[in-house]
Backbone as numpy.savetxt, mean C-alpha at the origin, in Angstrom:
# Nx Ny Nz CAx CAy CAz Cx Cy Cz
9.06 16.29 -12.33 7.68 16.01 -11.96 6.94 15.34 -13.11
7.37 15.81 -13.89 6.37 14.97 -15.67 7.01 13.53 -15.68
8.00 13.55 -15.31 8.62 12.23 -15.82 8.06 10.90 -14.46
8.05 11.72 -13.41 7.11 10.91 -12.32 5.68 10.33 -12.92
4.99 11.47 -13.24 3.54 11.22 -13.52 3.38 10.62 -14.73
3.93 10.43 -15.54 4.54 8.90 -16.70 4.99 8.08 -16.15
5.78 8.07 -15.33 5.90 6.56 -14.76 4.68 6.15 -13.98
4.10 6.53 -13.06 2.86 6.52 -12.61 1.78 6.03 -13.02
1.63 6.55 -14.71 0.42 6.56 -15.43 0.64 5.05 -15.77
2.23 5.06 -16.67 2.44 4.32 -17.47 3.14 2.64 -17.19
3.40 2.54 -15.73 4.16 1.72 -15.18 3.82 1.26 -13.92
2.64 0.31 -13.83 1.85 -0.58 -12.93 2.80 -0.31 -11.82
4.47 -1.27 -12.11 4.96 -1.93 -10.59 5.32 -0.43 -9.95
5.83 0.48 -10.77 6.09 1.67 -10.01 5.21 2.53 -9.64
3.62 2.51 -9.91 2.77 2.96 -9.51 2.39 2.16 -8.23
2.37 1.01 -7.90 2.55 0.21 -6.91 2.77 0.02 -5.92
4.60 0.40 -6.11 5.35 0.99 -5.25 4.84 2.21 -4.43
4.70 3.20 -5.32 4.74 4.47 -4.67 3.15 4.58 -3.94
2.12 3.83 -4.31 0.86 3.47 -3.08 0.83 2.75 -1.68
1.88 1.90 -2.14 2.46 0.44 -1.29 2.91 2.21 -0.41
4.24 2.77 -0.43 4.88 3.80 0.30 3.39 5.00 0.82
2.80 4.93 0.56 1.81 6.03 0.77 0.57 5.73 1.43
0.37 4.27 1.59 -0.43 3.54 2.12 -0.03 3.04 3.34
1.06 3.24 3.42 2.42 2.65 4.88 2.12 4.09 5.74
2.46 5.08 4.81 2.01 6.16 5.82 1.12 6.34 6.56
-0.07 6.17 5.59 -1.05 6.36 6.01 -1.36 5.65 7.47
-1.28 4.32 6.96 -1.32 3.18 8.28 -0.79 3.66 9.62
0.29 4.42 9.70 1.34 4.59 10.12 0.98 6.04 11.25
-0.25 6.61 10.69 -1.13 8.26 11.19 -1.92 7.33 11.68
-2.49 6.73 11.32 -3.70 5.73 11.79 -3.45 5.19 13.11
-2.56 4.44 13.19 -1.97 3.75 14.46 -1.22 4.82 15.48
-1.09 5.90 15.13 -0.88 7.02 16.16 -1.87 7.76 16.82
-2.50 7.80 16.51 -3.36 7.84 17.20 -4.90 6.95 17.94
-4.66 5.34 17.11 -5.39 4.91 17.85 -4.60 3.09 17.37
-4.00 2.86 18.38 -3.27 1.60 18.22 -3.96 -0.13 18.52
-4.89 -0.25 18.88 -5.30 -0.82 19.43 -5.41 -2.13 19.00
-5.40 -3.51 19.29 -5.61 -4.41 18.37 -6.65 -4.43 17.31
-7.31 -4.03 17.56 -8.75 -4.11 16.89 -8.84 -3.14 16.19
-8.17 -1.77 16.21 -8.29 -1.15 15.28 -7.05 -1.05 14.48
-5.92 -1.75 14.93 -4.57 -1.84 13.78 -5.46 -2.83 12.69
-6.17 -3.96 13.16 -6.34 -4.85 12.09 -7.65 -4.21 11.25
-8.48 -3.68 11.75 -9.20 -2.99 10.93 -8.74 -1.69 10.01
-7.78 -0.92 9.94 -7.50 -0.45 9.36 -6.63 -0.70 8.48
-5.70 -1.84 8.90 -4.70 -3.02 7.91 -5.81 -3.29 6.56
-6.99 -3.76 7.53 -7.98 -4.41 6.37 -8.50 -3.52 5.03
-8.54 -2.38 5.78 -9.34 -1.42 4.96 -8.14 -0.47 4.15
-7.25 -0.50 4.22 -6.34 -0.66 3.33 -5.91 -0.99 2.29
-5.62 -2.37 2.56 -5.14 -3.37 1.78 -6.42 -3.69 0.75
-7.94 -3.89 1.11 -8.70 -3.70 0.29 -8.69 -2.44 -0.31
-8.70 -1.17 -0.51 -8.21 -0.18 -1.19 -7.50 -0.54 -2.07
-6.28 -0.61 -1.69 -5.12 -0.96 -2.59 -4.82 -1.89 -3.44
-5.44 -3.30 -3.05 -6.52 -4.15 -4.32 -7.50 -3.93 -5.40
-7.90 -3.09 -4.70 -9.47 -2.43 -5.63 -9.37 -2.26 -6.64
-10.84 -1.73 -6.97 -10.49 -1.13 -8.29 -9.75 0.24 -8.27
-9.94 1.14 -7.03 -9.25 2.22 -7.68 -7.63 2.05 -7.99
-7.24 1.30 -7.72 -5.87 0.67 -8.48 -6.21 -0.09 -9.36
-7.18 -0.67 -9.95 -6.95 -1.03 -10.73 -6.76 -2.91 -10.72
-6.80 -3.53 -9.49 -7.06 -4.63 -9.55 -5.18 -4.73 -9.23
-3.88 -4.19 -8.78 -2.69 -4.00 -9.49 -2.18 -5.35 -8.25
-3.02 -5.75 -7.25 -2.79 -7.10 -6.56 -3.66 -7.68 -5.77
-3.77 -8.35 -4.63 -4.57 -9.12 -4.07 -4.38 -8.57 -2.77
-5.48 -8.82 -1.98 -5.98 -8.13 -0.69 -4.33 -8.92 0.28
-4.15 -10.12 0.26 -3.52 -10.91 1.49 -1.74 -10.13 0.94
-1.73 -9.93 -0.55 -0.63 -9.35 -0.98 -0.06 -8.00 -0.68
-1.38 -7.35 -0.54 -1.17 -5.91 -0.09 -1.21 -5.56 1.68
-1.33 -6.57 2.30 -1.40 -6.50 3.92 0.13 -7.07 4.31
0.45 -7.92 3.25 1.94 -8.17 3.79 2.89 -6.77 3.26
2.65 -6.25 1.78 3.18 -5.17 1.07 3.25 -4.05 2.35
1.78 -3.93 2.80 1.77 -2.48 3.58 2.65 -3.03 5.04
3.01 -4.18 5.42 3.41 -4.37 6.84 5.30 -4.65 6.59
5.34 -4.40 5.77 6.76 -5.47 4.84 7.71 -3.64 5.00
8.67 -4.06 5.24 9.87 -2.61 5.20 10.67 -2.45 3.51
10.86 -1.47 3.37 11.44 -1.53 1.54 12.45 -2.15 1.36
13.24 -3.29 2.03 14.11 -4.25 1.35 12.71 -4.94 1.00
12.05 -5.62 2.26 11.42 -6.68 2.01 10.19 -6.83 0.01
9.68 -5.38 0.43 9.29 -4.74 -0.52 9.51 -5.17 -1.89
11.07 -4.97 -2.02 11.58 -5.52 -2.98 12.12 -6.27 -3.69
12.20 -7.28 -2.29 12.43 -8.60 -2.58 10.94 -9.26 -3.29
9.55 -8.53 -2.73 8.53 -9.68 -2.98 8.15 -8.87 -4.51
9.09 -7.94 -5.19 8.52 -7.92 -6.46 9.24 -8.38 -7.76
């Protein structure tokens, strides 16, 4: 668990990662219970701005993090 929360602290792309994975979830509760066009893309949106933000830290770009959160973990890792 310590050695997680150092990589975390200390290591942007793997802090990244593991939001990119946690932000998929999230999306993922979201659209179960309400799928709708209009609200998949609004919650895509409000996401991906999150995950741009500052509370990351600026760690990518809004259009980067909507493909990140829609993208499966090969793809994932191909785009890093």
């Amino acid at each position: 668990i310590e050695q997680w929360w150092r990589d975390y602290i200390d290591r942007p792309a793997f802090r990244l990662d593991e939001e990119i994975v946690a932000h998929q979830a999230e999306y993922a509760a979201l659209l179960r219970t309400n799928s709708n066009r209009h609200a998949r893309r609004g919650h895509l949106k409000q996401l991906s701005r999150r995950l741009s933000g500052p509370l990351y830290c600026f760690m990518t770009t809004t259009a980067a993090a909507k493909k990140l959160l829609l993208a499966g973990p090969q793809e994932r890792r191909e785009a890093a």
